[in-house]
N, CA, C and O atoms as a Tripos MOL2 file, in Angstrom:
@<TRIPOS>MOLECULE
protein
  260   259    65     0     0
PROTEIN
NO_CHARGES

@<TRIPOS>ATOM
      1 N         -22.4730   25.0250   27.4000 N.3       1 UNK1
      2 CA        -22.8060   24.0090   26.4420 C.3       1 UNK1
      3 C         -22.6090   22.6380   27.0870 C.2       1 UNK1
      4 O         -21.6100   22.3150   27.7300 O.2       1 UNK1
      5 N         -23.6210   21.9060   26.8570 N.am      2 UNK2
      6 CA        -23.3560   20.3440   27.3520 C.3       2 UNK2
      7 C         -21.6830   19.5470   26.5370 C.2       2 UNK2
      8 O         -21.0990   19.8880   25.5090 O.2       2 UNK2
      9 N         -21.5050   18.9360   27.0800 N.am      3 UNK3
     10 CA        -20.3140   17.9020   26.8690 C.3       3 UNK3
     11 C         -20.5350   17.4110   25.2620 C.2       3 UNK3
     12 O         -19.7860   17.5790   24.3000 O.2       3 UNK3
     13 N         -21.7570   16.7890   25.3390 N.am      4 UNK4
     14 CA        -22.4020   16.3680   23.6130 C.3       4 UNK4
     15 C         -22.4280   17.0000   22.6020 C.2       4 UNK4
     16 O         -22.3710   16.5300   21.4660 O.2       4 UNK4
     17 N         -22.5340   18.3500   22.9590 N.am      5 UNK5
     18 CA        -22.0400   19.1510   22.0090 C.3       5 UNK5
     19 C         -21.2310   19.2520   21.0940 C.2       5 UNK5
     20 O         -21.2800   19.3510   19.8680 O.2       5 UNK5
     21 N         -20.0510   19.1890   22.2900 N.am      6 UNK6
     22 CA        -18.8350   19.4740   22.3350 C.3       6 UNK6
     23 C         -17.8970   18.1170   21.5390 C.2       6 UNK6
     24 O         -16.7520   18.2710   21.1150 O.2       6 UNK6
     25 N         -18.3670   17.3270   21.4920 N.am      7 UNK7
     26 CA        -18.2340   16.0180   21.4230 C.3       7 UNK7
     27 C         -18.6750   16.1130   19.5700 C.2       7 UNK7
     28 O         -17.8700   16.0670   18.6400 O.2       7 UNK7
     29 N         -20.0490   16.2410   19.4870 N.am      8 UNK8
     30 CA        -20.4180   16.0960   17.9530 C.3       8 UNK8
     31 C         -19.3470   17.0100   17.1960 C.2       8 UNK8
     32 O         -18.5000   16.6690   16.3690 O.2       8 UNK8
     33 N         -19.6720   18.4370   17.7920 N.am      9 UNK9
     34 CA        -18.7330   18.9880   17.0220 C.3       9 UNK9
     35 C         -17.7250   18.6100   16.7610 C.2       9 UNK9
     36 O         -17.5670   18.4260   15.5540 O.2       9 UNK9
     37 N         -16.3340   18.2380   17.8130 N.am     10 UNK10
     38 CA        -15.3870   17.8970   17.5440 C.3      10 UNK10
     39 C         -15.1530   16.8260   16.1670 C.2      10 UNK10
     40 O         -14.4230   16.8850   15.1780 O.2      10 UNK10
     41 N         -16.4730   15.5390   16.8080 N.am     11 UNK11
     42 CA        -16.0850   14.4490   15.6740 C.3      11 UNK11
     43 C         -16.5660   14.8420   14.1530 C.2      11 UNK11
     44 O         -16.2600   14.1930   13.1530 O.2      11 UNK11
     45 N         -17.5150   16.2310   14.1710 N.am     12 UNK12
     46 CA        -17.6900   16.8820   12.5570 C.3      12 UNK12
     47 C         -16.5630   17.4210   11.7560 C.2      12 UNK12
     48 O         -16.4720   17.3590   10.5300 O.2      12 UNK12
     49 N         -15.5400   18.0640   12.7490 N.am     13 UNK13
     50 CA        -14.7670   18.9890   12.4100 C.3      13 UNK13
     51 C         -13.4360   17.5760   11.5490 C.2      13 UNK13
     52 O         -12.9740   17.6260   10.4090 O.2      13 UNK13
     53 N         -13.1450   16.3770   12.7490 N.am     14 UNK14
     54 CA        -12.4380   15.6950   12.0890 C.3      14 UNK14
     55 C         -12.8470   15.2360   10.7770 C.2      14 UNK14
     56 O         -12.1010   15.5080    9.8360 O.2      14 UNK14
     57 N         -14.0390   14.5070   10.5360 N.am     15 UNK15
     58 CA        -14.7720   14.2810    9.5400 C.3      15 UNK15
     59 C         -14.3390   15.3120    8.5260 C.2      15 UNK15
     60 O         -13.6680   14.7830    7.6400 O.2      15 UNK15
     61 N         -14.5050   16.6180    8.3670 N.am     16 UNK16
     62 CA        -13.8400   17.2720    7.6700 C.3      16 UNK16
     63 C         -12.7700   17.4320    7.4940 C.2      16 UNK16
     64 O         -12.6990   17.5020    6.2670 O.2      16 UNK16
     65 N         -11.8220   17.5480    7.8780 N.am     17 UNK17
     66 CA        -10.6380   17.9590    8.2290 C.3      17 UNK17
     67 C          -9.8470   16.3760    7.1430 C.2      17 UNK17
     68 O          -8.8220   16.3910    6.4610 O.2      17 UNK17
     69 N         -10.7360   15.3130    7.3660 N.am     18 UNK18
     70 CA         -9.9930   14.2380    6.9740 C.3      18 UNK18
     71 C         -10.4410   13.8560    5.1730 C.2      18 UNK18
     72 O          -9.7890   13.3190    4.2780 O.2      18 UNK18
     73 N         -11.8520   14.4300    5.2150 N.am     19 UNK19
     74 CA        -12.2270   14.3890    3.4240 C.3      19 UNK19
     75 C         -11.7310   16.0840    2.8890 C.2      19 UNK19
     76 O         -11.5950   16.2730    1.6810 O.2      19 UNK19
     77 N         -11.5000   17.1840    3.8260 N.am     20 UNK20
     78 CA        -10.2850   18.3180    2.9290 C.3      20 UNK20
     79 C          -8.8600   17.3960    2.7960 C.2      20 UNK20
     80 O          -8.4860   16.9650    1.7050 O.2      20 UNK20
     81 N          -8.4220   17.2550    3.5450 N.am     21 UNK21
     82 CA         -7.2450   15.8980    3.3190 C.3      21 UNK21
     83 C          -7.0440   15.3290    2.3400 C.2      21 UNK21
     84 O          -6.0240   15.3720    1.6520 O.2      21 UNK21
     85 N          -8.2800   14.5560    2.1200 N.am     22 UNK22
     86 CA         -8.2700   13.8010    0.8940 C.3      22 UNK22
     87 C          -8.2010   14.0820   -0.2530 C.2      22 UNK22
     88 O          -7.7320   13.3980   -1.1630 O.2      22 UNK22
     89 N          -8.9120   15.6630   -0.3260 N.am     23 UNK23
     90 CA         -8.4850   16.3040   -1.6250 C.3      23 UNK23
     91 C          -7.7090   16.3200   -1.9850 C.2      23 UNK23
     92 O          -7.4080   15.8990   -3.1020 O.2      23 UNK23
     93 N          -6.7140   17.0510   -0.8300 N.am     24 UNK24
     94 CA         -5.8210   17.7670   -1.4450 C.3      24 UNK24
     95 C          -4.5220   17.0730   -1.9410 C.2      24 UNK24
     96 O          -3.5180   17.7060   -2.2680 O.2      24 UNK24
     97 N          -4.6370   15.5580   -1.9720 N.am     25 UNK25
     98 CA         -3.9440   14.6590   -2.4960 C.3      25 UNK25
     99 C          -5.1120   13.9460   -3.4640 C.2      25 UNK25
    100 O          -5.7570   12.9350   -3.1860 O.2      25 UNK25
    101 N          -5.2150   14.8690   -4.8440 N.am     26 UNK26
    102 CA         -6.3020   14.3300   -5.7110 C.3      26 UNK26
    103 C          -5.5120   13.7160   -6.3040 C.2      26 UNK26
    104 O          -6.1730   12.7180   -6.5920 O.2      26 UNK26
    105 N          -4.5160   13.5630   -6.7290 N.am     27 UNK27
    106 CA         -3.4530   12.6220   -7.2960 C.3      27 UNK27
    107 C          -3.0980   11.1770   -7.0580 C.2      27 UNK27
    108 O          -2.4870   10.3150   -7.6880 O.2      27 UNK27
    109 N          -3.8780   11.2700   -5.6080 N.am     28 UNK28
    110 CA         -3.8080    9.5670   -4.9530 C.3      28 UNK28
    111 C          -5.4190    9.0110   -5.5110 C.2      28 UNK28
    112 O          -5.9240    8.0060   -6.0100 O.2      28 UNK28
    113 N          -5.7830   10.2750   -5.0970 N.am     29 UNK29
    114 CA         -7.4570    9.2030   -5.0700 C.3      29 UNK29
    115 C          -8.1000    9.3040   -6.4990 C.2      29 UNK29
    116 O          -8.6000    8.3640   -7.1170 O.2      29 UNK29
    117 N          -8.0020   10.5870   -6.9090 N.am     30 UNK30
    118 CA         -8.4160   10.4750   -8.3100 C.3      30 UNK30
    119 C         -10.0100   11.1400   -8.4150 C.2      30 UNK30
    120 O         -10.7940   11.0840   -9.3620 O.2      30 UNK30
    121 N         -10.1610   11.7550   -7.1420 N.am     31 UNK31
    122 CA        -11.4490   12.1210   -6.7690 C.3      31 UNK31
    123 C         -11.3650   13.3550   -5.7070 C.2      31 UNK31
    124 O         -10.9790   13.4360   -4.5400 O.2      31 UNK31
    125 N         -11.9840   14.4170   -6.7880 N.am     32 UNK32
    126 CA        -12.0870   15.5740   -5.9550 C.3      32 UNK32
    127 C         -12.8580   16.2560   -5.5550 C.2      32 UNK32
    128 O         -13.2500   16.8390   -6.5660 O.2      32 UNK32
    129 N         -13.5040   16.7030   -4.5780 N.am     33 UNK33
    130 CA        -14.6400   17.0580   -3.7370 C.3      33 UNK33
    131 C         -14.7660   18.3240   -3.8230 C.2      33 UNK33
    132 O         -15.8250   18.7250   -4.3070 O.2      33 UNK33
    133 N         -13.3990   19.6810   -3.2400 N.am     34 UNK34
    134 CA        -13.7840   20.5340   -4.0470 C.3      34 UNK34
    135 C         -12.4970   20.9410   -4.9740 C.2      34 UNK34
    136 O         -11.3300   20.8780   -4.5880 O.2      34 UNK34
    137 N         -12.8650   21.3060   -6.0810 N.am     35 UNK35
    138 CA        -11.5500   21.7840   -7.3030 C.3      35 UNK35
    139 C         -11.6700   22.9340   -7.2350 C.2      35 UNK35
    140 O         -11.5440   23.3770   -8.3760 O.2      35 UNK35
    141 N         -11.8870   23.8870   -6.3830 N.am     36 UNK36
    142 CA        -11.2770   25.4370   -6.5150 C.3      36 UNK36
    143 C         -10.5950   25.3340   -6.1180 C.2      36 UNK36
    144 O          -9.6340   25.6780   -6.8060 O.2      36 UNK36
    145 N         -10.1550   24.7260   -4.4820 N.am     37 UNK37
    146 CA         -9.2920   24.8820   -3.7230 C.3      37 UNK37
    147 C          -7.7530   24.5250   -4.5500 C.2      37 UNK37
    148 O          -7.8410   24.1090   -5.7050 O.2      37 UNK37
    149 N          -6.2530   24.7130   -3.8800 N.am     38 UNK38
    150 CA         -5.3340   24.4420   -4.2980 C.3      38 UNK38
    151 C          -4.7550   23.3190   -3.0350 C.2      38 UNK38
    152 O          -4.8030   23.5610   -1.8290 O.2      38 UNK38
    153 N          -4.1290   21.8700   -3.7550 N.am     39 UNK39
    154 CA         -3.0230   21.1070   -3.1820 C.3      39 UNK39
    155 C          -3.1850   21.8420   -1.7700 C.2      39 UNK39
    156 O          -4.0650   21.8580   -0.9100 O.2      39 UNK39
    157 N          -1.7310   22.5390   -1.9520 N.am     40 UNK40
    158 CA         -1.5660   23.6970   -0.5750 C.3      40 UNK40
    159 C          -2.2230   23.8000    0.6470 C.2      40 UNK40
    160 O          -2.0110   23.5370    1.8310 O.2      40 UNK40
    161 N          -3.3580   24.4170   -0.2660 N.am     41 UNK41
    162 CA         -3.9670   25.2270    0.7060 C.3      41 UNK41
    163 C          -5.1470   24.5600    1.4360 C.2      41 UNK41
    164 O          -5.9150   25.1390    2.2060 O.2      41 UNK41
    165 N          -5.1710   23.6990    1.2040 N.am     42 UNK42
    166 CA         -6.2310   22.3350    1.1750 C.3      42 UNK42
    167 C          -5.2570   21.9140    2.3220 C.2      42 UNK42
    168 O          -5.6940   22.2640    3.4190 O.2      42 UNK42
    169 N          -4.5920   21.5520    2.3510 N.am     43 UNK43
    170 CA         -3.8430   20.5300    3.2880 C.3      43 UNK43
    171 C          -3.6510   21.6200    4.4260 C.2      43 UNK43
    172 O          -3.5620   21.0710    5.5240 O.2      43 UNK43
    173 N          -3.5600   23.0080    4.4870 N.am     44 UNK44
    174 CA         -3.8290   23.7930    5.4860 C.3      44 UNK44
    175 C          -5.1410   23.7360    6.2450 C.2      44 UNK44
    176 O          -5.3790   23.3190    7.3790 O.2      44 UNK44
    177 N          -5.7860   24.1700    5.4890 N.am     45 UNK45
    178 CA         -7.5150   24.1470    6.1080 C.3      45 UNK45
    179 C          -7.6420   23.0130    6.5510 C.2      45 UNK45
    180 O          -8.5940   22.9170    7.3250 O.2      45 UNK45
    181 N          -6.7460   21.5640    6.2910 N.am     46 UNK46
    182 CA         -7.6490   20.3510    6.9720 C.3      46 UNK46
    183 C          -6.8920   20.5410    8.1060 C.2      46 UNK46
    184 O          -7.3210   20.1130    9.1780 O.2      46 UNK46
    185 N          -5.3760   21.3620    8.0170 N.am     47 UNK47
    186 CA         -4.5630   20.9000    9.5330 C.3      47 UNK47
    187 C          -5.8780   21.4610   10.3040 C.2      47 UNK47
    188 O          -6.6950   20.7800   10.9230 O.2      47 UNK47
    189 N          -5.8830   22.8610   10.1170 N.am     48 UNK48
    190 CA         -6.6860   23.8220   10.6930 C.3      48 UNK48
    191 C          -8.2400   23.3850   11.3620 C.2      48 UNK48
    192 O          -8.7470   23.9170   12.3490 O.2      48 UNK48
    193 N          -8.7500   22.4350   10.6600 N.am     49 UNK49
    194 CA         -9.9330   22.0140   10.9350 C.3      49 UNK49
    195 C          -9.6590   20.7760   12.4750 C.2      49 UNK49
    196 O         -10.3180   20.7250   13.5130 O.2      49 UNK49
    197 N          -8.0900   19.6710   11.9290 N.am     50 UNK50
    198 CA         -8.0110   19.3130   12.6540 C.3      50 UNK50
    199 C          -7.4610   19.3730   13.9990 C.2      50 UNK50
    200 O          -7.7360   18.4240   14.7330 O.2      50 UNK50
    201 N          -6.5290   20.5800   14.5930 N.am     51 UNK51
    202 CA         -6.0550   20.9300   15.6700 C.3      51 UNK51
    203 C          -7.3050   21.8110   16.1750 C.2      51 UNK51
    204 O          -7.0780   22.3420   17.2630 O.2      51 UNK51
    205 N          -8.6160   22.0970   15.6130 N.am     52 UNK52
    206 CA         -9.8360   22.8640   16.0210 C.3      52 UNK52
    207 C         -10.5110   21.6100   16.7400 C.2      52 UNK52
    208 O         -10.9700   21.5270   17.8790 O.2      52 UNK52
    209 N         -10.4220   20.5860   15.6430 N.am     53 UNK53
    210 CA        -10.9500   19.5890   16.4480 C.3      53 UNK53
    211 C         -10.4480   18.9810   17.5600 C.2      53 UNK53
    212 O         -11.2320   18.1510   18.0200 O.2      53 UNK53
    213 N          -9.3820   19.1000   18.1820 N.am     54 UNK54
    214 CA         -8.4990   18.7040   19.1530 C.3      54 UNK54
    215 C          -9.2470   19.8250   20.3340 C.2      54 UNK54
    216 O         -10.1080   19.4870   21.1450 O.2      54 UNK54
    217 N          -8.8280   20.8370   20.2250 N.am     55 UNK55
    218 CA         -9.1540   21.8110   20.8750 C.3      55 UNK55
    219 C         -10.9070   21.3170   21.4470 C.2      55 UNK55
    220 O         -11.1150   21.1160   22.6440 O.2      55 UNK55
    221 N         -11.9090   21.1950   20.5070 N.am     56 UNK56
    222 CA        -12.9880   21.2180   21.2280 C.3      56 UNK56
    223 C         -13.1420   20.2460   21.5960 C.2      56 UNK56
    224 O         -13.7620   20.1390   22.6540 O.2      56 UNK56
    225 N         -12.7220   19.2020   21.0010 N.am     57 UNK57
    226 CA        -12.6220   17.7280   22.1720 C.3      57 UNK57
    227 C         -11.8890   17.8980   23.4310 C.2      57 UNK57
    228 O         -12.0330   17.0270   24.2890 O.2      57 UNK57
    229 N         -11.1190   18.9040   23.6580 N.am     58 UNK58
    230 CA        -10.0860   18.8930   24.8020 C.3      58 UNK58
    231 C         -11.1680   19.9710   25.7680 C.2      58 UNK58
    232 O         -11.2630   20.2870   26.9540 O.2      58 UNK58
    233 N         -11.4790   20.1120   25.2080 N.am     59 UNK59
    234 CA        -12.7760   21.5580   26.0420 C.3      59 UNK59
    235 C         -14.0680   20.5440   26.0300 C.2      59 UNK59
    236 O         -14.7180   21.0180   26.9620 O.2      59 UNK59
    237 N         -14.7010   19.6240   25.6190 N.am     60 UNK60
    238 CA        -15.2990   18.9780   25.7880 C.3      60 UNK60
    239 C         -15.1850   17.8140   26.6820 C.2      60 UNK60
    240 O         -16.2030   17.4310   27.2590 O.2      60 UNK60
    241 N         -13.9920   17.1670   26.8750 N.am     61 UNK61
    242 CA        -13.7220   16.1370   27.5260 C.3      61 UNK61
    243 C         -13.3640   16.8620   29.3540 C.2      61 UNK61
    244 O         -13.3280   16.1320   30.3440 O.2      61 UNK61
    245 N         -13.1550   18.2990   29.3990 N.am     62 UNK62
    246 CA        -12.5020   18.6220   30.6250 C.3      62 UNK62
    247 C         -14.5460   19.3690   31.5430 C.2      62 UNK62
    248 O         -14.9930   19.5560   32.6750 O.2      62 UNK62
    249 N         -14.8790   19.4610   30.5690 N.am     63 UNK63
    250 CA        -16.3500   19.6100   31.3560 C.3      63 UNK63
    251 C         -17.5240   18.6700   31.6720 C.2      63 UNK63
    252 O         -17.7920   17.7400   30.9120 O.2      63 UNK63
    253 N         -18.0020   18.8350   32.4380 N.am     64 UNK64
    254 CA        -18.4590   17.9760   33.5970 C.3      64 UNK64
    255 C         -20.0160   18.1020   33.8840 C.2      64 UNK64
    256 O         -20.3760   18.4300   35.0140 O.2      64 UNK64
    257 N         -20.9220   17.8560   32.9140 N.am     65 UNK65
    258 CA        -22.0150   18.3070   32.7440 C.3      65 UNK65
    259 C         -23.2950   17.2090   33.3650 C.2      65 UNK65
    260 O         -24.4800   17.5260   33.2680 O.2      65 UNK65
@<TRIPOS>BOND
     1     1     2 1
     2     2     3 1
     3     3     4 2
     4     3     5 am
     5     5     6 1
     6     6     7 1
     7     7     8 2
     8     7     9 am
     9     9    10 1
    10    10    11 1
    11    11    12 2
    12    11    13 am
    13    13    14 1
    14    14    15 1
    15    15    16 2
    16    15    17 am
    17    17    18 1
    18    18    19 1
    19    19    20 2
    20    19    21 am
    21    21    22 1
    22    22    23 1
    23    23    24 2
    24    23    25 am
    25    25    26 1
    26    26    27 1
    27    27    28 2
    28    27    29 am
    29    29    30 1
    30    30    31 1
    31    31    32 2
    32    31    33 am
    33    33    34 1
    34    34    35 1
    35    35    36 2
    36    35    37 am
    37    37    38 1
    38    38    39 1
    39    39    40 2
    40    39    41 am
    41    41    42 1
    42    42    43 1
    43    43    44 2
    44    43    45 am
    45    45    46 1
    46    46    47 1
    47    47    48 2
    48    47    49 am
    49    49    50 1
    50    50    51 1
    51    51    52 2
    52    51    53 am
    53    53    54 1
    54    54    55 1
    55    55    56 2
    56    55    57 am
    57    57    58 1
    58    58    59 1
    59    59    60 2
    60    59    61 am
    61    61    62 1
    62    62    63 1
    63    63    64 2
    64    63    65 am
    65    65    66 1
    66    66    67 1
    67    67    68 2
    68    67    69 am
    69    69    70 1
    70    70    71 1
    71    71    72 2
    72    71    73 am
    73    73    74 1
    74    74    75 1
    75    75    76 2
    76    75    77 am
    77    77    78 1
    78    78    79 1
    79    79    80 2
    80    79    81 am
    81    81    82 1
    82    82    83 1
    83    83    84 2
    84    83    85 am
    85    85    86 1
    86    86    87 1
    87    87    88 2
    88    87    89 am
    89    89    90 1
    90    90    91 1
    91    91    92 2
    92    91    93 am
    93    93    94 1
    94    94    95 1
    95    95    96 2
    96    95    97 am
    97    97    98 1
    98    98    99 1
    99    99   100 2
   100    99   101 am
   101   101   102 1
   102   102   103 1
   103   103   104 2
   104   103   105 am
   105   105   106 1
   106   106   107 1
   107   107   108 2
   108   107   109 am
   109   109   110 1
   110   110   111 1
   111   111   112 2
   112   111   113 am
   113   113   114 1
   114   114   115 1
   115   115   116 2
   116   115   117 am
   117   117   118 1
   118   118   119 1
   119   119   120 2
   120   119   121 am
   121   121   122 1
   122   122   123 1
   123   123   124 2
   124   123   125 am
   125   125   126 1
   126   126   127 1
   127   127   128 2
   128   127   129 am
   129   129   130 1
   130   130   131 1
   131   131   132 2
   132   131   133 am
   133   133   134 1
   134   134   135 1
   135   135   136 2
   136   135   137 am
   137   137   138 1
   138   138   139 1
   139   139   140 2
   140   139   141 am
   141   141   142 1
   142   142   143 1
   143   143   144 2
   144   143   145 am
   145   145   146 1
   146   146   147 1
   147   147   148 2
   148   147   149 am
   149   149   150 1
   150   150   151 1
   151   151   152 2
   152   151   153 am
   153   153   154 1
   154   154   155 1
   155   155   156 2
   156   155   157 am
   157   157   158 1
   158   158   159 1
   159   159   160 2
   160   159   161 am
   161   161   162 1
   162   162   163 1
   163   163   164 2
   164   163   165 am
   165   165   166 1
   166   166   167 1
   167   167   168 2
   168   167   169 am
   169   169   170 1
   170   170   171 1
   171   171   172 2
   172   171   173 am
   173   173   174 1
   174   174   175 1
   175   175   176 2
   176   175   177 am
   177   177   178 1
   178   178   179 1
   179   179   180 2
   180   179   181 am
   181   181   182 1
   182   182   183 1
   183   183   184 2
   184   183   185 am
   185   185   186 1
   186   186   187 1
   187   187   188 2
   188   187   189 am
   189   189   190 1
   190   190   191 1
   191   191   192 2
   192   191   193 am
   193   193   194 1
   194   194   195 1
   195   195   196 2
   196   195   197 am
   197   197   198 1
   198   198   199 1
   199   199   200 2
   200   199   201 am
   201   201   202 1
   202   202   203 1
   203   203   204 2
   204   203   205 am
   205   205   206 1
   206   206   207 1
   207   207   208 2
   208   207   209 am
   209   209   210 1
   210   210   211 1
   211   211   212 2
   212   211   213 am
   213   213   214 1
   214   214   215 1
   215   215   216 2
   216   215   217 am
   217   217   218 1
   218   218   219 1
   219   219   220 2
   220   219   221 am
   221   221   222 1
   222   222   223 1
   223   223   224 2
   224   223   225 am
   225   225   226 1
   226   226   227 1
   227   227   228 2
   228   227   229 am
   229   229   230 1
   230   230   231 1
   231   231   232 2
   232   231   233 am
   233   233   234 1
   234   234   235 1
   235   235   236 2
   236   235   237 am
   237   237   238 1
   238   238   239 1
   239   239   240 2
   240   239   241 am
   241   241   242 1
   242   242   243 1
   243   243   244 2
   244   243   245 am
   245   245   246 1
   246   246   247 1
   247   247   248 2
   248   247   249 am
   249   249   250 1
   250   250   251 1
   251   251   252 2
   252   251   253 am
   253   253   254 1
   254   254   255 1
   255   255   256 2
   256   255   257 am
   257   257   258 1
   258   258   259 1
   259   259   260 2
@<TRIPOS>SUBSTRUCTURE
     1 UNK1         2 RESIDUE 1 A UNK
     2 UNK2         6 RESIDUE 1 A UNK
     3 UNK3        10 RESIDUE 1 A UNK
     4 UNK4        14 RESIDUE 1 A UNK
     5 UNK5        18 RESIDUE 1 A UNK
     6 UNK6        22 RESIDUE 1 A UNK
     7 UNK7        26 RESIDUE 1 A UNK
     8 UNK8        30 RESIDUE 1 A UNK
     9 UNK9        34 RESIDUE 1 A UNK
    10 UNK10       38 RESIDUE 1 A UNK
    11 UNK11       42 RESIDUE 1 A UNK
    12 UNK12       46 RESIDUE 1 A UNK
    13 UNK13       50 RESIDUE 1 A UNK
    14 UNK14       54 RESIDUE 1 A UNK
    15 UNK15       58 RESIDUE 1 A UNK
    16 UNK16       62 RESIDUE 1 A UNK
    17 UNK17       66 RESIDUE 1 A UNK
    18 UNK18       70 RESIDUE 1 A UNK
    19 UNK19       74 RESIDUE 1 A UNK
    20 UNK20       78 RESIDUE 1 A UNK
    21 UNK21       82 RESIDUE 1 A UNK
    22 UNK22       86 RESIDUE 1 A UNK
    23 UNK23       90 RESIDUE 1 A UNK
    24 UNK24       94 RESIDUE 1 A UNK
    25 UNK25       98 RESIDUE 1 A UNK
    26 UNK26      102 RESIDUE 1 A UNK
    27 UNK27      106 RESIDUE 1 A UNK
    28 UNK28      110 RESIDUE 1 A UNK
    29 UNK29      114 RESIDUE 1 A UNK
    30 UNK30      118 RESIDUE 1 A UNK
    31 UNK31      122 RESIDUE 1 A UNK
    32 UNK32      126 RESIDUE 1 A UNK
    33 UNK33      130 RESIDUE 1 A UNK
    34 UNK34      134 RESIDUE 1 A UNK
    35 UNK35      138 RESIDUE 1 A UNK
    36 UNK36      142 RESIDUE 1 A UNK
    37 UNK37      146 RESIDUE 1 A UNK
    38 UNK38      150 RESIDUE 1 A UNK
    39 UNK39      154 RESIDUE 1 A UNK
    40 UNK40      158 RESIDUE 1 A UNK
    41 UNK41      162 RESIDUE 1 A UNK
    42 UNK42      166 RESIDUE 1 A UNK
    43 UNK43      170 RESIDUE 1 A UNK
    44 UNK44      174 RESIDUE 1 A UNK
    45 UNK45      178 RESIDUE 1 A UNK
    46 UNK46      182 RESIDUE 1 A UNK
    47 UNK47      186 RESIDUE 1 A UNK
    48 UNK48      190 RESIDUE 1 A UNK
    49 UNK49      194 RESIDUE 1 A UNK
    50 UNK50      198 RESIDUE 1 A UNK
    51 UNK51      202 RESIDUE 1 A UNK
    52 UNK52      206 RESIDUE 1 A UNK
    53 UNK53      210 RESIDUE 1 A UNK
    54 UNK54      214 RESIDUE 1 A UNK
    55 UNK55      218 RESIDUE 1 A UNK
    56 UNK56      222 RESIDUE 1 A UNK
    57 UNK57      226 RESIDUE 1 A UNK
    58 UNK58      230 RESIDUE 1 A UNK
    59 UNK59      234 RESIDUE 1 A UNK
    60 UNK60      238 RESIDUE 1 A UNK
    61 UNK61      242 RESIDUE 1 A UNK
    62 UNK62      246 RESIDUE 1 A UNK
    63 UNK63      250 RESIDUE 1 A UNK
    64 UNK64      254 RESIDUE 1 A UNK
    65 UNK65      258 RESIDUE 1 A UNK
């Protein structure tokens, strides 16, 4: 895979990772994106999204295309 790839993806995954975030503190914002999810488990899936995004930026930034 090219570098750009690797790159979009990463900055999609934060993008997510940072509006699951936001949910899951609907109590601050007052605005919730999705309401099945729980507090909790919400704030898991965004860690999750965001140490994914670390990862493919770190695999993206070490190739040389």
């Amino acid at each position: 895979m090219k570098r750009r790839v690797f790159m979009v993806v990463g900055v999609s995954f934060i993008v997510m990772s940072f509006i699951i975030f936001l949910n899951s503190f609907q109590s601050v914002t007052g605005y919730a994106v999705f309401e099945d999810i729980d507090a909790a488990k919400g704030y898991y899936v965004g860690l999750w999204f965001l140490l994914g995004a670390l990862v493919v930026l770190s695999i993206g930034t070490q190739r040389k295309n």
